[in-house]
C-alpha positions in Angstrom: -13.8 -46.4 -53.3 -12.8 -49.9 -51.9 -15.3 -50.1 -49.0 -18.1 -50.3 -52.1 -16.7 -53.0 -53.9 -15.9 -54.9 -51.2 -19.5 -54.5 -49.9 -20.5 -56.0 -53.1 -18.2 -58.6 -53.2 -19.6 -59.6 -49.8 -23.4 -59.5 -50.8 -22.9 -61.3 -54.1 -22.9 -65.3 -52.7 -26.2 -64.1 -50.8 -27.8 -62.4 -53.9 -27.1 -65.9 -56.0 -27.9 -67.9 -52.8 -31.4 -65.8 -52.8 -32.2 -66.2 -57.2 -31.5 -69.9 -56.2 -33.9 -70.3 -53.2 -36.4 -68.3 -55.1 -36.5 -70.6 -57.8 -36.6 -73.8 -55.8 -39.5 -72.2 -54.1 -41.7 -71.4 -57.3 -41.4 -74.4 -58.0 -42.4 -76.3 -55.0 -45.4 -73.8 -55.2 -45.8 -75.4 -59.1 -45.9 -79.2 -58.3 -47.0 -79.2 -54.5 -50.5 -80.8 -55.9 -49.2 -82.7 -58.2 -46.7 -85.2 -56.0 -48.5 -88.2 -56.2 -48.5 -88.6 -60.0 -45.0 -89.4 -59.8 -44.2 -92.9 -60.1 -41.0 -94.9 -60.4 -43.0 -97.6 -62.9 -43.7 -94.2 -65.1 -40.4 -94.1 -65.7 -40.0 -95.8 -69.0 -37.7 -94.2 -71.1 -36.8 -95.1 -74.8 -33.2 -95.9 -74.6 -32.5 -95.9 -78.5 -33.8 -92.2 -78.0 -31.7 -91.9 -74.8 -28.7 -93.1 -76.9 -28.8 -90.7 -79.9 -29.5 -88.0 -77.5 -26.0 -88.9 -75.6 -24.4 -89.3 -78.9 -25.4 -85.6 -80.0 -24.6 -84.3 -76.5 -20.9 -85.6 -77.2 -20.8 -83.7 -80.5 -22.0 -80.5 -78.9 -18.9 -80.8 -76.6 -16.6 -81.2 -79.1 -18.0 -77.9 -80.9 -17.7 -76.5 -77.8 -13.9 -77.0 -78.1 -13.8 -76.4 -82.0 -15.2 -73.2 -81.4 -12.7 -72.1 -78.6 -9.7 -73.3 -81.2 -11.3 -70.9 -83.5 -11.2 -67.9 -81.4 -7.3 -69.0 -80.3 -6.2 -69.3 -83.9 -7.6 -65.9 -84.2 -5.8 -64.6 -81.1 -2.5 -66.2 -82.5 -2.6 -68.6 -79.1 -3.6 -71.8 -80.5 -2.2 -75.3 -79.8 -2.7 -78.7 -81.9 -6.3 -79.5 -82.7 -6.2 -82.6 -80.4 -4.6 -80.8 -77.4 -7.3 -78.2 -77.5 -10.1 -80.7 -77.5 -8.6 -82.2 -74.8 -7.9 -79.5 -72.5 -10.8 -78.0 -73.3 -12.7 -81.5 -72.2 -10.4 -81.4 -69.0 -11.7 -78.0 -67.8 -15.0 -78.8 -67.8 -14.5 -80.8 -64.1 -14.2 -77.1 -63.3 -18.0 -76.7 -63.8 -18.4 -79.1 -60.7 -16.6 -76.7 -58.6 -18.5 -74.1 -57.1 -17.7 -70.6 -58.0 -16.8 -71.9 -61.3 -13.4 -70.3 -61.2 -11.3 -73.5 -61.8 -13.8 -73.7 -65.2 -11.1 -71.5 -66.5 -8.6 -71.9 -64.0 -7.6 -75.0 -65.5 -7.5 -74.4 -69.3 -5.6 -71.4 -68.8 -3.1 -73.8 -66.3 -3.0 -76.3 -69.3 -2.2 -74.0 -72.1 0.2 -72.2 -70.0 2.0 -76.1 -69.7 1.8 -76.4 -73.3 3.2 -73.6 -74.0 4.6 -71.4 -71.8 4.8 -68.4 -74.3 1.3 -67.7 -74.2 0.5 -64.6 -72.6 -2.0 -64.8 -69.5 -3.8 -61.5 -71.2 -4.3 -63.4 -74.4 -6.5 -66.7 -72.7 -8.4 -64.1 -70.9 -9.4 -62.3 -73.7 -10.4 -65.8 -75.7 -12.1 -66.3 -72.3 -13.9 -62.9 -72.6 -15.0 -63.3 -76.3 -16.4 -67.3 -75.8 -18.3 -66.2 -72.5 -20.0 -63.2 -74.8 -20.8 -64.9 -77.6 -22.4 -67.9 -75.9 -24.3 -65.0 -73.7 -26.1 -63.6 -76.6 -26.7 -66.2 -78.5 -28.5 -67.9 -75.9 -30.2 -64.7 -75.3 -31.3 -64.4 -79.0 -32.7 -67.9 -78.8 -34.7 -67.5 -75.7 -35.6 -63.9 -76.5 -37.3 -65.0 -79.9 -38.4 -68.3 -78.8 -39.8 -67.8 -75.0 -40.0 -64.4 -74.5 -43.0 -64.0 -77.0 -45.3 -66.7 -75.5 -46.2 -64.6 -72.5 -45.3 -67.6 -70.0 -46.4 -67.1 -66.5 -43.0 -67.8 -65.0 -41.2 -64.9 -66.9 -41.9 -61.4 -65.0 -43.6 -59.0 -67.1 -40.1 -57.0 -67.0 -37.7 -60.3 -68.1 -38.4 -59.4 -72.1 -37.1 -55.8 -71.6 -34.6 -57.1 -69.0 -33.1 -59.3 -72.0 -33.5 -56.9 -74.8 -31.3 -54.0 -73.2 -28.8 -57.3 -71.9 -28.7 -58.8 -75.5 -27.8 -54.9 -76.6 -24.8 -54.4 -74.1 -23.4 -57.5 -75.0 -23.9 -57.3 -78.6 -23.0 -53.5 -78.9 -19.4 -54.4 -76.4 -18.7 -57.2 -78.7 -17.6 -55.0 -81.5 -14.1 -55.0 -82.5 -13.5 -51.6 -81.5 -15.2 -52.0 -77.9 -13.5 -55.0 -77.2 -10.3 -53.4 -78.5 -10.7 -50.3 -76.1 -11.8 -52.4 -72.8 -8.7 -54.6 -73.5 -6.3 -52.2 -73.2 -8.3 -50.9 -70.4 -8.2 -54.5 -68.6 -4.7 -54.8 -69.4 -3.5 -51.3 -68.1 -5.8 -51.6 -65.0 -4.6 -55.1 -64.3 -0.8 -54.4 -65.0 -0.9 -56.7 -67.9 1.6 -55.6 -70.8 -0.3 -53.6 -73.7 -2.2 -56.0 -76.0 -4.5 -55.4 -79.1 -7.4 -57.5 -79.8 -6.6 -59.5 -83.1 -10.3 -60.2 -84.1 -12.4 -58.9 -87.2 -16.2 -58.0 -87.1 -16.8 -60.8 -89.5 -14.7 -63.3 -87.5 -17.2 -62.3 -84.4 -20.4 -63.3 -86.8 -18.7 -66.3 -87.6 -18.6 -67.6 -83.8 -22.0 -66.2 -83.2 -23.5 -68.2 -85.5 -21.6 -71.4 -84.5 -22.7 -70.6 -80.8 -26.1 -69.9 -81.9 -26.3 -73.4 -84.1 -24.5 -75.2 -80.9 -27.1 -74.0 -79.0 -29.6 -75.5 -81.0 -27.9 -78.9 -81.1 -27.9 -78.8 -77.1 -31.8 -78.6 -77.6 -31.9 -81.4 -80.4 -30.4 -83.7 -77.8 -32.5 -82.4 -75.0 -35.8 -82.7 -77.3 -34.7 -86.5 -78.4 -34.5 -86.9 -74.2 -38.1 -85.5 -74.4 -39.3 -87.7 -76.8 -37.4 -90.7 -75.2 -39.4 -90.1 -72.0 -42.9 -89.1 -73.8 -43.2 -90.3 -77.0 -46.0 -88.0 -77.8 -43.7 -85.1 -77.9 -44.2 -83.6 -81.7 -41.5 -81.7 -83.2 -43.2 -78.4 -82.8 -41.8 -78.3 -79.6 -38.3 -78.7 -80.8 -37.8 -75.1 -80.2 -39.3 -74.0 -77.0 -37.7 -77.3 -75.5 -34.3 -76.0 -77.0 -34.6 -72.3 -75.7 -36.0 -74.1 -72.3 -32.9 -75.6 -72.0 -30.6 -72.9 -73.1 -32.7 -70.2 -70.3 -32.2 -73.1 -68.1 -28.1 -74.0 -68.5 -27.4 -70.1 -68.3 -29.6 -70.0 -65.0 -27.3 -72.5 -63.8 -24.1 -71.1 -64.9 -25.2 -67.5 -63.5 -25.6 -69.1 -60.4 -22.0 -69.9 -59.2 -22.7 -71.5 -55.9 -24.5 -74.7 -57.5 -22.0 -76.8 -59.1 -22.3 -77.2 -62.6 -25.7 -75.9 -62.2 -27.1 -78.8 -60.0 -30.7 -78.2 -59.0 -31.2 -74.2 -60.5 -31.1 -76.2 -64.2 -33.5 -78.7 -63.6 -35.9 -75.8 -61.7 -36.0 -73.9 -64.2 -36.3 -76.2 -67.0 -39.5 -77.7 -64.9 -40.8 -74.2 -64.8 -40.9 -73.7 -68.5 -41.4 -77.4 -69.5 -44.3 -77.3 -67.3 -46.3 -74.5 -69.8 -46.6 -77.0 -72.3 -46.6 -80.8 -70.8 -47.6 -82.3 -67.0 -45.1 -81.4 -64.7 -43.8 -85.1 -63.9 -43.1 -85.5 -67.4 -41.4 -82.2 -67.7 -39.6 -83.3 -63.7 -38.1 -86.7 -65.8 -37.0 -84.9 -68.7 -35.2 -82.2 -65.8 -33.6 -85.3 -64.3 -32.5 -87.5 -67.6 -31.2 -84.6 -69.2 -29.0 -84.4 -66.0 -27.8 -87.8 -66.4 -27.7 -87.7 -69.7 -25.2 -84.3 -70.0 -23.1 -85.4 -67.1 -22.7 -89.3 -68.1 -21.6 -87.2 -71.6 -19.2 -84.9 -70.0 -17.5 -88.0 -67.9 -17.3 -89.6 -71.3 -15.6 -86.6 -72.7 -13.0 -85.9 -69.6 -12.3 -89.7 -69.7 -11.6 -89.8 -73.3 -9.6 -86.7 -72.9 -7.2 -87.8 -69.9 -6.6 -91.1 -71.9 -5.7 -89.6 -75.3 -3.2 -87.1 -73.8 -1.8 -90.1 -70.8 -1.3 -92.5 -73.7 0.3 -89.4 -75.4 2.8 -89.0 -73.5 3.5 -92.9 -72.9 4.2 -92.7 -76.6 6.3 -89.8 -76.0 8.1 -91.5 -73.5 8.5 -94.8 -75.1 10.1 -93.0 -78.2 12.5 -91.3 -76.2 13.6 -94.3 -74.6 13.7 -96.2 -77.5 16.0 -93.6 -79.2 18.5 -93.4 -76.2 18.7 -97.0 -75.9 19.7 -97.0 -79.9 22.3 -94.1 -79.9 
């Protein structure tokens, strides 16, 4: 039974290395003709549009972390509102990493530091329950959005491919499946016995958060759009969003490209190109790069200074009441 899995674990980087060069290679076959339309000069972009675009891509992170408090509080492992934001902010320099191991390598590091009573079993079931519900709701988005246009970079299988996907995920997110697979995780993994402290209507609760963050990812993407073409209409809000959302999950599936680099911006070309030229759709790929990883910086800076000058403050107190008694 070990020589399988180990056979598997040994073909996986390939497999992702082979999705990754397949891309890239579609789309060289896309925009080989079209090469010398691109121009540095075209490059205009409106940077009021650029700014409000960076200033929604801030709020989506902070969601992000509102969300995960939500499903700690619910697994009895939460911290203070401020330490999650900022832990949460921290572990996204894990996405840089490839593999993206050390994405939740370092929260669960961090929350074991906070407190050291939280059980290992307990973040990885949080971990579990955020990776699933961002899963289908990206799915649901990109399934009712894309998947219906016919586009000629989706195989004729992909809509089927997502459907059954969408109903695995949704059907093992139920409180009794998850329940069952925990202890099973747990017992297989020598973890103590742990039950999964989460109702079904706490589950359509975060899926609808993680389905309306997803669509505020794609407002900020769309005002990028519009920053770069101005004649970009609001009734391509949508497909722009679930672009972006088929591209990001691209990029997270495949774990050898850190954070994503070059798989997002392929396959957000691919599907930007159905509806606009393909340089315009190739800047929108690129700003939106720039624009979610300037965000991101912003967001691990403002993190690491909030909890350093916390603990200065700590610090200084401590002092300051020693020196008094």
């Amino acid at each position: 039974m070990g020589m399988p899995r180990t056979r598997t674990k040994a073909v996986l980087p390939y497999l992702k290395f082979l999705i990754a060069a397949t891309l890239f290679g579609i789309l060289a076959l896309n925009v080989r003709h079209d090469l010398n339309l691109f121009s540095v000069s075209a490059f205009q972009p409106e940077i009021p549009q650029l700014v409000l675009a960076q200033c929604l891509f801030i709020v989506y992170v902070v969601i992000c972390a509102m969300i995960w408090l939500y499903l700690t509080r619910r697994q009895g492992i939460a911290v203070a509102c401020r330490s999650t934001i900022s832990i949460w902010c921290f572990s996204i320099v894990g996405k840089y990493i490839p593999g993206k191991a050390l994405l939740y390598g370092i929260r669960w590091y961090l929350y074991r530091k906070v407190d050291h009573g939280i059980k290992t079993v307990d973040i990885v079931k949080a971990f579990v329950l955020e990776y699933l519900s961002g899963l289908a709701t990206g799915l649901i988005l990109i399934l009712t959005i894309l998947i219906p246009m016919n586009l000629s970079f989706i195989p004729w299988f992909g809509s089927m491919a997502g459907i059954l996907t969408l109903a695995v995920i949704l059907g093992s997110m139920h409180p009794g499946v998850l329940g069952f697979l925990a202890q099973l995780a747990t017992t297989r993994f020598g973890f103590k016995s742990s039950s999964l402290d989460i109702q079904y209507t706490d589950l359509l609760r975060m899926l609808l958060l993680s389905l309306l963050n997803w669509l505020l990812l794609g407002l900020s993407i769309f005002f990028i759009a519009k920053a770069i073409d101005p004649s970009v209409t609001w009734s391509l809000y949508l497909y722009i969003a679930a672009s972006y959302t088929l591209a990001g999950m691209a990029g997270f599936l495949v774990a050898i490209a850190p954070a994503g680099l070059g798989v997002r911006e392929a396959v957000l070309i691919l599907a930007l190109d159905q509806v606009m030229p393909v340089q315009t759709a190739t800047y929108i790929a690129i700003t939106a790069r720039l624009v979610t990883t300037a965000g991101e910086a912003f967001c691990i800076t403002a993190a690491w200074i909030t909890d350093w000058r916390s603990e200065t403050f700590e610090r200084v107190a401590e002092a300051w009441s020693e020196a008094r008694s």
